[in-house]
C-alpha positions, 0 to 999 in steps of 0.5 A, a space after each residue: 255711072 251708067 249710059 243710055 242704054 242704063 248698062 253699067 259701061 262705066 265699071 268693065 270690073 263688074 262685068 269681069 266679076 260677073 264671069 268669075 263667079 259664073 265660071 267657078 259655079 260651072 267649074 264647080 257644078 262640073 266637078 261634083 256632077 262630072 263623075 256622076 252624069 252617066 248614073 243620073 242619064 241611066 236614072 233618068 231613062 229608067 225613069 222615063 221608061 217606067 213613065 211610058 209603061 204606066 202610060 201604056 199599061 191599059 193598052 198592053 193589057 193591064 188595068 189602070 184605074 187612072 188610064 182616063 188621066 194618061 191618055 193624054 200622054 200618049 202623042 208625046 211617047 208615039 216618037 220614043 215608042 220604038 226605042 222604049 219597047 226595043 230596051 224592053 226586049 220586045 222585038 216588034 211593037 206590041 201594040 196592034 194599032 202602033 206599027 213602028 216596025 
């Protein structure tokens, strides 16, 4: 039976049922990936550091056949820019016409 509002007000077990399931899908997505969140972090900043070094390759100095295709990635990196070439082990920005630093 439902309301006005077409919700189904008249069966509160449904709803309990609902966030039974939702919580054991959390419960269980917590226990097979809690232990290895920090991997998939590092993962995912190795990977996002690598994309910036395709990105960034022609202006560094090296030939990119598909540097026409990437240019249009390069405001979306301006903001990361700093802490990507610090993780690199570069100390100052080495790119002339980006001053970070």
């Amino acid at each position: 039976m439902t309301d006005s509002t077409g919700s189904n007000a008249a069966q509160p077990w449904v709803r309990d049922l609902a966030q039974g399931w939702a919580a054991f899908r959390d419960g269980l997505e917590e226990f097979y990936k809690g232990p290895y969140r920090q991997m998939f972090a590092r993962e995912k900043r190795d990977e996002d550091d690598f994309f910036t070094l395709i990105v960034l390759g022609e202006a560094l100095g090296v030939p990119d056949p598909a540097a026409y295709y990437t240019a249009e990635f390069l405001p979306s990196l301006y903001q990361d820019f700093h802490a990507w070439h610090r993780r690199m082990g570069m100390p100052d920005s080495p790119l002339d016409h980006i001053a970070c630093c």
